[in-house]
VMD Tcl script that builds the backbone (N, CA, C; Angstrom):
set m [mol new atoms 306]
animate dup $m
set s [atomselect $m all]
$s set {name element resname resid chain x y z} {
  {N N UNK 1 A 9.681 -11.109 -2.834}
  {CA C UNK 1 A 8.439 -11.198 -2.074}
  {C C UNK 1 A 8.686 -10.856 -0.605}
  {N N UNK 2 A 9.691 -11.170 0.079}
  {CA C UNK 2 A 10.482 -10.708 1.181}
  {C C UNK 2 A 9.838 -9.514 1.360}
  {N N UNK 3 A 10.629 -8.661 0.827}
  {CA C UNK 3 A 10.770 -7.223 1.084}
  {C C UNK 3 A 9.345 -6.728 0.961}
  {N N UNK 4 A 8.359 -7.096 0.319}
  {CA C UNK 4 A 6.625 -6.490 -0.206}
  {C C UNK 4 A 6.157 -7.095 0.802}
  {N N UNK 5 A 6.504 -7.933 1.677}
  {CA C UNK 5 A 5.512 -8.533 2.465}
  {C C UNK 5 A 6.334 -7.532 4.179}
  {N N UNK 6 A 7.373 -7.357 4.189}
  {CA C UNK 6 A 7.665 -6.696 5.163}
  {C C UNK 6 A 7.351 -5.247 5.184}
  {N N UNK 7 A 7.098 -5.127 3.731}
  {CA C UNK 7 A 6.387 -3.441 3.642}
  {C C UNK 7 A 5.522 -3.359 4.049}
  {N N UNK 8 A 4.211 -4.378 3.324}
  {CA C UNK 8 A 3.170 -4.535 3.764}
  {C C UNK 8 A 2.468 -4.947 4.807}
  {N N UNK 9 A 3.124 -5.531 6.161}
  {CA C UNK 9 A 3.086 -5.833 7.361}
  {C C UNK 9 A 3.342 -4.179 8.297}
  {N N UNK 10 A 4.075 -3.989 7.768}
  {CA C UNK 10 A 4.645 -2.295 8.472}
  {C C UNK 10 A 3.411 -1.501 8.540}
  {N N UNK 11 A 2.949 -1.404 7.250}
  {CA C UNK 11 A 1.755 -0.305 7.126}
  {C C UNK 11 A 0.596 -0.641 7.349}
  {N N UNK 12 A -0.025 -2.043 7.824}
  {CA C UNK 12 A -1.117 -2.663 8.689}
  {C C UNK 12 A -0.723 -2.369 9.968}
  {N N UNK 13 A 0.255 -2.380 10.430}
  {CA C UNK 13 A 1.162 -2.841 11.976}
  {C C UNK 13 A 0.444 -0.978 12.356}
  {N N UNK 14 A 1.240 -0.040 11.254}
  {CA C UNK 14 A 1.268 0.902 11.880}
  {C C UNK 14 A 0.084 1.702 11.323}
  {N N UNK 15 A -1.140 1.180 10.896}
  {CA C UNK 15 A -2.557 1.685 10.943}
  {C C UNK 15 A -2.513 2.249 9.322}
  {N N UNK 16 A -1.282 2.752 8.525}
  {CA C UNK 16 A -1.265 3.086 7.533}
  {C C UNK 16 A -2.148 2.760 6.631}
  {N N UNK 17 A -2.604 1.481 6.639}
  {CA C UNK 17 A -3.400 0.453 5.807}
  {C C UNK 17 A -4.314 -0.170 5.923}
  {N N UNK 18 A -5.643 -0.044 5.518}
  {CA C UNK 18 A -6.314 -1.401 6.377}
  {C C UNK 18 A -6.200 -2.908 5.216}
  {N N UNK 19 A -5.480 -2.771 4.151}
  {CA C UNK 19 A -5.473 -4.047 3.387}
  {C C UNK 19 A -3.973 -3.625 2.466}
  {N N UNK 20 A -3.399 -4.952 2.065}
  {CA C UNK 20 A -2.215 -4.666 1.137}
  {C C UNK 20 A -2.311 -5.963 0.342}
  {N N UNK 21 A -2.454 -6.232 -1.027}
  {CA C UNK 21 A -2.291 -7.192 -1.805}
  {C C UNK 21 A -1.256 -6.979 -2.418}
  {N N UNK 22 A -0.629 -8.415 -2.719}
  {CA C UNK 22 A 0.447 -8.262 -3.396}
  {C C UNK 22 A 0.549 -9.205 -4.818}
  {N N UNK 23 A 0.958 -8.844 -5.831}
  {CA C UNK 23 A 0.778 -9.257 -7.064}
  {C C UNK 23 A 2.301 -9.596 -7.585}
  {N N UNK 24 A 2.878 -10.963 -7.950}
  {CA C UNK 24 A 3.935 -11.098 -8.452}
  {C C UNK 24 A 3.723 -10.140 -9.801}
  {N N UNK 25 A 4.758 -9.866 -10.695}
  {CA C UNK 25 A 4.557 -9.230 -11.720}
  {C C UNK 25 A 6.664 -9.344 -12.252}
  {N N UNK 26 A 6.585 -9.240 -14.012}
  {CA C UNK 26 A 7.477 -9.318 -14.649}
  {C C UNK 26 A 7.654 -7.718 -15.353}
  {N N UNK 27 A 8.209 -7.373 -15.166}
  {CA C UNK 27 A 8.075 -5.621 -15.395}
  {C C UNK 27 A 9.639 -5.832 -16.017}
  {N N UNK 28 A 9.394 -4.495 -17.305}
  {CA C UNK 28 A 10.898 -3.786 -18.241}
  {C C UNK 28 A 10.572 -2.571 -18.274}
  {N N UNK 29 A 11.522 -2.188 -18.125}
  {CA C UNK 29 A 11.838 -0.427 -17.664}
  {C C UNK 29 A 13.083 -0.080 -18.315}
  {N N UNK 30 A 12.864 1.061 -18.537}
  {CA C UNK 30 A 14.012 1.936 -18.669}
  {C C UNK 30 A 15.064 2.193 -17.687}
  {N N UNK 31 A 16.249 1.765 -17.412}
  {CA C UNK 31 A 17.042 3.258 -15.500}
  {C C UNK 31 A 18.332 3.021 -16.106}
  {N N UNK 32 A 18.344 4.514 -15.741}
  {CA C UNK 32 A 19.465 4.660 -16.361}
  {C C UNK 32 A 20.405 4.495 -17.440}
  {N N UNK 33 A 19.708 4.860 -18.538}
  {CA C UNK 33 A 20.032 4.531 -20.333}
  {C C UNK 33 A 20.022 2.956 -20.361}
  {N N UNK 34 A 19.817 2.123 -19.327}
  {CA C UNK 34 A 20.147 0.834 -19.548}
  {C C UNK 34 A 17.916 0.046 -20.238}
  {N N UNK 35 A 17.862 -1.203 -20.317}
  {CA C UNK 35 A 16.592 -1.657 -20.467}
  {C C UNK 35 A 16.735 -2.763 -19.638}
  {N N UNK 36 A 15.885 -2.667 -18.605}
  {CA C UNK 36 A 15.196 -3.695 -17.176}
  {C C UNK 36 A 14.871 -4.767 -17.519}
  {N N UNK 37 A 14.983 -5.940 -17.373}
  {CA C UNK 37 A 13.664 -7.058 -16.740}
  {C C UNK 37 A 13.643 -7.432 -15.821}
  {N N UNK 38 A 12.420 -7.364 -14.491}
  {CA C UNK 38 A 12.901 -7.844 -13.198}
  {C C UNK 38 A 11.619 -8.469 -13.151}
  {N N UNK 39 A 11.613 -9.088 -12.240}
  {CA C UNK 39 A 10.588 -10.098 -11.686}
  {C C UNK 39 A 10.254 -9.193 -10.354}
  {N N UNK 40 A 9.338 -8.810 -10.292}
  {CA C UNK 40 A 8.922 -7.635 -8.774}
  {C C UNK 40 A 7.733 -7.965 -8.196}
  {N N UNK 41 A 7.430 -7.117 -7.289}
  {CA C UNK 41 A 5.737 -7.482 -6.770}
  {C C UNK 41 A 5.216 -6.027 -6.795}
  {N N UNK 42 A 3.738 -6.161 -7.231}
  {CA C UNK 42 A 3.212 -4.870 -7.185}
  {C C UNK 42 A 2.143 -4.788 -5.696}
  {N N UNK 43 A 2.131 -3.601 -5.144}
  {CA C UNK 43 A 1.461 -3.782 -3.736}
  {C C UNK 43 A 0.245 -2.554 -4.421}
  {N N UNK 44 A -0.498 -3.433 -3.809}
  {CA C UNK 44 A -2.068 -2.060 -3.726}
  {C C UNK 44 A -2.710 -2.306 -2.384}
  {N N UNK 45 A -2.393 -1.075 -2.080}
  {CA C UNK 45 A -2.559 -0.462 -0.705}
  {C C UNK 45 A -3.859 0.205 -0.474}
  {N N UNK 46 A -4.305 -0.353 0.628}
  {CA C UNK 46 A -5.801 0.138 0.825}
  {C C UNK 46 A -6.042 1.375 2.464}
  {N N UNK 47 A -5.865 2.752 1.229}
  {CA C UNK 47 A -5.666 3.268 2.638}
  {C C UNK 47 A -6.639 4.653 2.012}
  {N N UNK 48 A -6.385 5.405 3.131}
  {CA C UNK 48 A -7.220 6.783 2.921}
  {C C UNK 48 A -6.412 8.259 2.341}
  {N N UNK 49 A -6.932 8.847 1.704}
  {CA C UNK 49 A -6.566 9.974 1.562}
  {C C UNK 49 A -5.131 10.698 2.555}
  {N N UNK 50 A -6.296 10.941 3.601}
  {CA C UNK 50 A -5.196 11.579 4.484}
  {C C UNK 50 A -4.125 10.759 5.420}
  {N N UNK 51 A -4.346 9.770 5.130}
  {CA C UNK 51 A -2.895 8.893 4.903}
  {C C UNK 51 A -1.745 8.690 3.978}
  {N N UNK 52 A -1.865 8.781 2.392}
  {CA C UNK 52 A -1.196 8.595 1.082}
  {C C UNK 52 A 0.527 9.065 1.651}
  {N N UNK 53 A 0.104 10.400 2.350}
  {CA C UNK 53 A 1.859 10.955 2.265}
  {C C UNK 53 A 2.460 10.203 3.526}
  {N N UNK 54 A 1.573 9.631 4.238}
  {CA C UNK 54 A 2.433 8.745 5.327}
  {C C UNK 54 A 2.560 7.747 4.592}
  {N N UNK 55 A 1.979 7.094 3.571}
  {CA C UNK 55 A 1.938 5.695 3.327}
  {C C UNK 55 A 3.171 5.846 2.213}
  {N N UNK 56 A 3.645 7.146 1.420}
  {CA C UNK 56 A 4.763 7.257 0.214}
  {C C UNK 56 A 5.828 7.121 1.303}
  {N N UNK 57 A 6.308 8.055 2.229}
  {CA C UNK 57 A 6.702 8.429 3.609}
  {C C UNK 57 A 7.709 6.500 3.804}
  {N N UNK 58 A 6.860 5.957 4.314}
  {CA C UNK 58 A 7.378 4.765 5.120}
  {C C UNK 58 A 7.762 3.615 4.067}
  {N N UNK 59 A 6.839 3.508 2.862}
  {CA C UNK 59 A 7.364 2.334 1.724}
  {C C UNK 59 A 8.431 3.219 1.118}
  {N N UNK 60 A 9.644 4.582 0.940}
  {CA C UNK 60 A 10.115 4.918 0.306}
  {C C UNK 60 A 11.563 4.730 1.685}
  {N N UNK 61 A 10.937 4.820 2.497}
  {CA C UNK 61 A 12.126 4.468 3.819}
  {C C UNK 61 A 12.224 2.906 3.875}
  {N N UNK 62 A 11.597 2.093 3.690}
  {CA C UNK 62 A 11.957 0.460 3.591}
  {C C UNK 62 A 12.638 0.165 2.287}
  {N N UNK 63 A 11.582 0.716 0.818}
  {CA C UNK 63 A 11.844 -0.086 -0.091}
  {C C UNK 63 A 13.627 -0.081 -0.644}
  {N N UNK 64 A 14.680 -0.860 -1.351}
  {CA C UNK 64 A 15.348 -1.318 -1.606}
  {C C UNK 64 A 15.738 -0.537 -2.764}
  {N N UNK 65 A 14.691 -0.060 -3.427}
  {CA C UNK 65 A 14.846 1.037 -5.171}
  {C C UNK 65 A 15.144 2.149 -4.641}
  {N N UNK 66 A 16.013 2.993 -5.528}
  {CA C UNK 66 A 16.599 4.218 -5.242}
  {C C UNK 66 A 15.109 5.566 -5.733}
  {N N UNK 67 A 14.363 4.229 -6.325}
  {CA C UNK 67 A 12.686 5.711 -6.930}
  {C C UNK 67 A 11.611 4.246 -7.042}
  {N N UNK 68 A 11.315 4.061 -5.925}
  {CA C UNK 68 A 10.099 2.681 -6.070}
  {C C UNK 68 A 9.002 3.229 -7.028}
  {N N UNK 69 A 7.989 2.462 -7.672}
  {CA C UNK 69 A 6.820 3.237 -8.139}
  {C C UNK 69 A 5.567 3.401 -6.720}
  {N N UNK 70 A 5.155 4.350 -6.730}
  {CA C UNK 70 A 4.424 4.471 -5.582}
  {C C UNK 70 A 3.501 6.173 -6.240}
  {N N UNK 71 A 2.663 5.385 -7.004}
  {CA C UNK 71 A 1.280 6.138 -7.241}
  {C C UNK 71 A -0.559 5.990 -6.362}
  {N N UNK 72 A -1.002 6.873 -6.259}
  {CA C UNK 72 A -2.434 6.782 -6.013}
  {C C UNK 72 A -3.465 7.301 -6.533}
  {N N UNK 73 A -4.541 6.494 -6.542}
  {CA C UNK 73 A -5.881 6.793 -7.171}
  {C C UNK 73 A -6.736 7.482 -6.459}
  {N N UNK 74 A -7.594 7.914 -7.047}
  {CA C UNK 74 A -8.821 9.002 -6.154}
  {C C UNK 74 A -9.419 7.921 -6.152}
  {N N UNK 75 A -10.262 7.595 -5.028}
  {CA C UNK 75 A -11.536 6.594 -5.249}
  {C C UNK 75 A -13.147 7.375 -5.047}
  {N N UNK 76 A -13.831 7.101 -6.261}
  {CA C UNK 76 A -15.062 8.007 -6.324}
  {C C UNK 76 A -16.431 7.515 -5.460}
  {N N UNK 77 A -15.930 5.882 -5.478}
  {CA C UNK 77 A -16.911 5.256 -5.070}
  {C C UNK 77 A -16.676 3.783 -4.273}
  {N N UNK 78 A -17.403 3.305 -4.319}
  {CA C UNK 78 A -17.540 1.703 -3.732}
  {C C UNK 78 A -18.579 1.686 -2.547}
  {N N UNK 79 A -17.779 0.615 -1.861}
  {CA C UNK 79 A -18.864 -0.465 -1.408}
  {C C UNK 79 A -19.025 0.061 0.242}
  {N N UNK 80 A -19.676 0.725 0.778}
  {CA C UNK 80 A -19.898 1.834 1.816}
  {C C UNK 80 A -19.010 1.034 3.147}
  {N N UNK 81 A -19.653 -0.229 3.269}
  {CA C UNK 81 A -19.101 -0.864 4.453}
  {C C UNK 81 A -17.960 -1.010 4.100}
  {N N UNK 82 A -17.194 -1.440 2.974}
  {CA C UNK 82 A -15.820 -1.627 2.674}
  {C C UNK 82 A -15.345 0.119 3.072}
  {N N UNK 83 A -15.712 0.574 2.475}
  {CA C UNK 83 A -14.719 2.002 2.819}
  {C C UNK 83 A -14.690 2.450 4.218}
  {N N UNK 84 A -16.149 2.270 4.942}
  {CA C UNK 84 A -15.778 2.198 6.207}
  {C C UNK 84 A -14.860 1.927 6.886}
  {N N UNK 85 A -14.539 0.140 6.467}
  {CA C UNK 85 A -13.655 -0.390 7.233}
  {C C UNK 85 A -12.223 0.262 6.901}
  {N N UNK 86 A -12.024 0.471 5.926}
  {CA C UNK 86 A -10.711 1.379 5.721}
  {C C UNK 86 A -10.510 2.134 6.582}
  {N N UNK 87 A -11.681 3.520 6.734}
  {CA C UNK 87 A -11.453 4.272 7.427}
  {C C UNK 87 A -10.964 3.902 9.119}
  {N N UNK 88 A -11.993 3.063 9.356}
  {CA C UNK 88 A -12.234 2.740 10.520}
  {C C UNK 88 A -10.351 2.072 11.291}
  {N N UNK 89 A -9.915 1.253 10.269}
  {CA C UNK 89 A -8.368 0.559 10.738}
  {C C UNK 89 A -7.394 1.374 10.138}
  {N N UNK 90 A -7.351 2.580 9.168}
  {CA C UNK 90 A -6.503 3.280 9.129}
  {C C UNK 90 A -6.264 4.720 9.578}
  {N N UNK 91 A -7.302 4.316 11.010}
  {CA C UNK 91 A -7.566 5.127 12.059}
  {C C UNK 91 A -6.363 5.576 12.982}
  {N N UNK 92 A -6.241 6.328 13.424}
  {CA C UNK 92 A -4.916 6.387 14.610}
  {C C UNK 92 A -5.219 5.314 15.703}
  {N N UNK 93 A -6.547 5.139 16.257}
  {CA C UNK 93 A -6.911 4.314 17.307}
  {C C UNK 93 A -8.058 4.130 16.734}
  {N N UNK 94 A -8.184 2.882 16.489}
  {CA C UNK 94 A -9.443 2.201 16.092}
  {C C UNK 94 A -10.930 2.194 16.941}
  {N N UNK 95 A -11.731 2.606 16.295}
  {CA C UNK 95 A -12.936 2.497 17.009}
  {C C UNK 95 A -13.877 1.544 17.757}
  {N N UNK 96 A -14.143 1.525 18.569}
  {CA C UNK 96 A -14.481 0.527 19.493}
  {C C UNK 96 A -16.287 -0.171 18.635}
  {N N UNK 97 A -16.301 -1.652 18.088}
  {CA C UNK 97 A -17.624 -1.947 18.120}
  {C C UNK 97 A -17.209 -1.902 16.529}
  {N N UNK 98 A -16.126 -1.830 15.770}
  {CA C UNK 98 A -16.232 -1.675 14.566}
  {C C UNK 98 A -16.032 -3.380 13.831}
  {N N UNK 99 A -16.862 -3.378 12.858}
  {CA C UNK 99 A -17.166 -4.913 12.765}
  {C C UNK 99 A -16.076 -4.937 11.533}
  {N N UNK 100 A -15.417 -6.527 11.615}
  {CA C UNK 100 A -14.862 -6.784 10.843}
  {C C UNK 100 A -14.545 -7.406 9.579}
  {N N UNK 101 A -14.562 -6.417 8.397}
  {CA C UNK 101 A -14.640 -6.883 7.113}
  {C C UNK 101 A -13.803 -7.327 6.092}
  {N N UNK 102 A -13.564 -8.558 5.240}
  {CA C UNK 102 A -12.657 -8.888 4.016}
  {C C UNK 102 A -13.529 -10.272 3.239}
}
mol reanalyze $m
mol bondsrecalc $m
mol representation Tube
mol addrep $m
């Protein structure tokens, strides 16, 4: 939890993000002809488009795995003021008067 919460502090800190949840999780994998069980955390990252390759970028320079999982979704839709606010804090410089949502 360490390490997901220092990821996830990084990429709020540095605008990457405007939200990061983190989900304990028990995950088995395959690496390296061997079979996994680890106890991990899964992060879902709330960021924009033209952020994603900064946001693979900086969790692949912290994280601890030699190939972290680090996928993204298209989002088609939602909740207008919520996406706003995304936009709005995973801004380079945040906009002045922008109200604050969670």
């Amino acid at each position: 939890m360490r390490e997901a919460k220092k990821i996830a502090r990084h990429l709020i800190e540095k605008r990457l993000a405007a939200c990061v949840n983190m989900f304990p999780i028990a995950s088995v994998y395959r690496w390296e002809g061997r079979v996994c069980e680890e106890r991990e955390v899964a992060l879902s990252v709330k960021t924009t488009t033209r952020r994603v390759k900064d946001v693979i970028k900086e969790v692949r320079k912290m994280h601890s795995y030699e190939m972290p999982c680090i996928i993204s979704y298209k989002i088609s839709g939602g909740d207008r003021d919520y996406l706003d606010w995304v936009s709005a804090e995973t801004a380079c410089e945040r906009r002045a008067g922008t109200k604050k949502h969670l």
